[in-house]
C-alpha positions as CSV (number, residue, x, y, z in Angstrom):
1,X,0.0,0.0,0.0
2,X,1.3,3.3,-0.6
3,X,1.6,5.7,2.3
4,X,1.6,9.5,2.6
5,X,3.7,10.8,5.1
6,X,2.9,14.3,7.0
7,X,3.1,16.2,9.9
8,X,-0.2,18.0,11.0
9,X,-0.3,21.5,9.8
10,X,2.7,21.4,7.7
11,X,3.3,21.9,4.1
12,X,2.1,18.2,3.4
13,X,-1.3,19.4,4.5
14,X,-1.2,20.2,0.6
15,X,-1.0,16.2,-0.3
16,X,-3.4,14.9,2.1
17,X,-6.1,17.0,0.7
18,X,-5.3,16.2,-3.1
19,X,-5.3,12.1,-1.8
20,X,-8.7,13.3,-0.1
21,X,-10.0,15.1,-3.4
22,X,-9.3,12.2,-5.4
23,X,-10.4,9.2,-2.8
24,X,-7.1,7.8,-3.4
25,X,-6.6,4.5,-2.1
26,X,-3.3,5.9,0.1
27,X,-2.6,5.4,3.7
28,X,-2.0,8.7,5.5
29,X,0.6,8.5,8.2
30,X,1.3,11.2,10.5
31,X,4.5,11.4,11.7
32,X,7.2,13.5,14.1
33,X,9.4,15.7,13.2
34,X,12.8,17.2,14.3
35,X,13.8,14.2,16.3
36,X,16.8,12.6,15.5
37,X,16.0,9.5,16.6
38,X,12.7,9.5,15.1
39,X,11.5,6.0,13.4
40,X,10.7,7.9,10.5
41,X,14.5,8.7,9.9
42,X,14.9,5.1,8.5
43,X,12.0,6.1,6.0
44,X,13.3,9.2,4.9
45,X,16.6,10.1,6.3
46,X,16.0,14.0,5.3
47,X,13.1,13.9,7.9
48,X,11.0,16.0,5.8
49,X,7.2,15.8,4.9
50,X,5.8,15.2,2.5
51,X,6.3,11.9,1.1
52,X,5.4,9.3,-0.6
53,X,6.6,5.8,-0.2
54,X,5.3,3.8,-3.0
55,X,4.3,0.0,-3.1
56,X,7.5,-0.8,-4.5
57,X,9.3,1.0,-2.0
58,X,10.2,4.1,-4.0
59,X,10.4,7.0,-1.9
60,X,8.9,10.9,-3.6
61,X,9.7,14.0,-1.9
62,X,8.7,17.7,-2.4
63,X,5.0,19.0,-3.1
64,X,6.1,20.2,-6.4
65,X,6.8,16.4,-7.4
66,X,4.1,14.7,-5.1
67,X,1.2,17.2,-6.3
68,X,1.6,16.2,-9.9
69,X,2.2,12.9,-9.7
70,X,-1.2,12.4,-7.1
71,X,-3.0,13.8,-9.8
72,X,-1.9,11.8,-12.6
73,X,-3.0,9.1,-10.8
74,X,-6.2,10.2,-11.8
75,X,-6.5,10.9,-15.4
76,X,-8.6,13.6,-16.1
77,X,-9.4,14.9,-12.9
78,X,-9.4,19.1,-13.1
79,X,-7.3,19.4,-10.4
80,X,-4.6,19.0,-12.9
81,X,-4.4,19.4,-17.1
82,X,-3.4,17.2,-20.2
83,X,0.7,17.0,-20.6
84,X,1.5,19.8,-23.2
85,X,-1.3,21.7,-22.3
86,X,-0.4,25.8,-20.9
87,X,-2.8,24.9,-18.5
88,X,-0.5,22.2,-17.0
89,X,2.3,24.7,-17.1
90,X,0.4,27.4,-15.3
91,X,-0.6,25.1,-12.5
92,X,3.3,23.9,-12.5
93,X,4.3,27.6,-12.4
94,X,2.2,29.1,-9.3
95,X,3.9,25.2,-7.2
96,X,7.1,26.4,-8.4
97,X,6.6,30.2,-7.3
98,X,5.0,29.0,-3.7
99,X,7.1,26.5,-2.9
100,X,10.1,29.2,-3.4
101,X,9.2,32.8,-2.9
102,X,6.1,32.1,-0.3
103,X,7.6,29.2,1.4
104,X,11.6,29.1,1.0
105,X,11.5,33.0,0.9
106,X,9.0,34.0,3.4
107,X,8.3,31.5,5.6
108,X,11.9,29.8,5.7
109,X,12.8,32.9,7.5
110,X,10.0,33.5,9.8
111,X,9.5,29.8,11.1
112,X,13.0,28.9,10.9
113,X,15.4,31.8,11.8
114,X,18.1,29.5,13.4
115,X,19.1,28.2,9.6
116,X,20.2,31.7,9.1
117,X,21.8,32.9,12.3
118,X,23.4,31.3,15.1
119,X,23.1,34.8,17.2
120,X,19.1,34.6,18.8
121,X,19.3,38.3,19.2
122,X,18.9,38.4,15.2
123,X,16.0,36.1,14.9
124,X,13.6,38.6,15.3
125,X,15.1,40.8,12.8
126,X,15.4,37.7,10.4
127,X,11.8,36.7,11.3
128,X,10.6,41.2,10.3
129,X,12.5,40.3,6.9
130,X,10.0,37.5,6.8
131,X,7.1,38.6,7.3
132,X,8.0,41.8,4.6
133,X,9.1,39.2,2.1
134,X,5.8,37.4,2.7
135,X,4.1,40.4,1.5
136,X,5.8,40.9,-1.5
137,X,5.1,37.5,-2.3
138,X,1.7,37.7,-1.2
139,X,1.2,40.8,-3.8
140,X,1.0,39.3,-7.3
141,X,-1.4,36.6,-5.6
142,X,-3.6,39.0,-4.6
143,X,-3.9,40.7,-7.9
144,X,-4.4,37.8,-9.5
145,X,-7.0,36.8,-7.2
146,X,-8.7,40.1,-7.4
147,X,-9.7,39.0,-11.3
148,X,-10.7,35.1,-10.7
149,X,-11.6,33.1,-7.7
150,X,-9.0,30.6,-8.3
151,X,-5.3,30.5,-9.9
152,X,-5.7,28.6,-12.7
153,X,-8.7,28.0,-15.5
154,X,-11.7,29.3,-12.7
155,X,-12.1,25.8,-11.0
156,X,-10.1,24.1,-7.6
157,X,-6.9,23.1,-9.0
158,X,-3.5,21.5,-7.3
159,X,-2.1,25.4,-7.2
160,X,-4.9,26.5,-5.2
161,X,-4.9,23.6,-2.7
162,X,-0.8,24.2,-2.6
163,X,-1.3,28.3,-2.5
164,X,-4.4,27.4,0.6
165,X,-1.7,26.0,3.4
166,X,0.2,29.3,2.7
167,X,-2.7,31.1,3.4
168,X,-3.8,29.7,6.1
169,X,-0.4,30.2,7.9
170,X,-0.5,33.4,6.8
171,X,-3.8,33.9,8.6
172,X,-1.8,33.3,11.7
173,X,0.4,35.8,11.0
174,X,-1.2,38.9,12.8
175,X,-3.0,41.4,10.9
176,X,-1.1,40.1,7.9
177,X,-4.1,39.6,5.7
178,X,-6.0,42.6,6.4
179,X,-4.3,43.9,3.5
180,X,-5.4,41.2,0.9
181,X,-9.3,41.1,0.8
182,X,-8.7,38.5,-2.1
183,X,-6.7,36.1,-0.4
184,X,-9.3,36.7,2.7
185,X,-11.9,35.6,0.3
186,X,-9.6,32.7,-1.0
187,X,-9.5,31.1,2.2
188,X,-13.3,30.9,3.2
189,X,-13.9,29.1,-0.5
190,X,-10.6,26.7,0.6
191,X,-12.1,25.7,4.0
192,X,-15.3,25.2,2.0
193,X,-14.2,22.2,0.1
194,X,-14.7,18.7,1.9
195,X,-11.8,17.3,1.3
196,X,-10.0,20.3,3.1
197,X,-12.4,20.5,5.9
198,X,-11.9,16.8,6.3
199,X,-8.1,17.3,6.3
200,X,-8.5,19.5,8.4
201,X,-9.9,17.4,11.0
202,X,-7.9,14.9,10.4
203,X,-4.7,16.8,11.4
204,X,-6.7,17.9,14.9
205,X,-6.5,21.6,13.2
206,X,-10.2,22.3,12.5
């Protein structure tokens, strides 16, 4: 059986709801992170989530490669598009911008300010830089949003459920989203899907 690995509320939140979406018949695991001695080390020695150990015990990492290949397990579903199609590559384009400007870029630095200073007095500093590069990142979203209700072709697709934990964790974030009435919006028709609401749960984060 294959098994998705995550961690409740993490980036892997992403994957769950696509294998919810979809019914697909994959065992979700929830497992702990940041322990070194952590059974799921022996699984996947980076000790990151997602992933995705297959039945033949090959092992997928990232959200930009999980996504994609969820979906394909279901030909023609809309949460993806037909190979060659600029639909495809739009959908690939907004995981590729998330995964690096809004997570990597943004949040890297606000959740994680040790990777990028061993002197505690400058994690709040790191963590301001953060929050500023969030916005930035946030902007272009928030535009786009302003014309469409979702990213890509006006239905539910992988980018939005991807874009959706970024979202939510900006929620979090203080007054972040005051700013960005689109993205507020965003989020009340992402928590209105089942299969998020039912993650959701799942994860203890409802």
């Amino acid at each position: 059986m294959t098994t998705l690995f995550i961690a409740p509320g993490a980036c892997s939140f992403a994957a769950h709801v696509v294998v919810r979406e979809l019914q697909l018949p994959i065992t979700v695991e929830q497992v702990l992170l940041n322990r070194e001695d952590s059974p799921y080390r022996q699984i996947n020695p980076a000790g990151r989530v997602p992933a995705l150990l297959l039945d033949d015990r090959t092992l997928l990492s990232e959200n930009t490669a999980i996504l994609p290949y969820l979906a394909d397990l279901k030909p023609g579903t809309s949460l993806f598009a037909p190979a060659g199609s600029v639909e495809r590559a739009q959908i690939q384009s907004w995981l590729g911008y998330l995964a690096t400007e809004v997570h990597v870029g943004a949040f890297r630095l606000i959740n994680r300010p040790e990777r990028f200073s061993t002197d505690e007095a400058a994690f709040p500093g790191i963590r301001q830089r953060g929050l500023q590069q969030l916005a930035n990142a946030l902007k272009p979203i928030e535009a786009h949003l302003a014309t469409t209700p979702y990213l890509v072709g006006n239905r539910f697709t992988l980018a939005d459920i991807y874009l959706g934990v970024f979202v939510g964790w900006s929620a979090r974030a203080g007054a972040l989203l005051a700013d960005f009435p689109a993205l507020q919006a965003f989020l009340g028709r992402y928590r209105a899907h089942e299969s998020v609401a039912q993650a959701l749960s799942a994860e203890g984060l409802a």
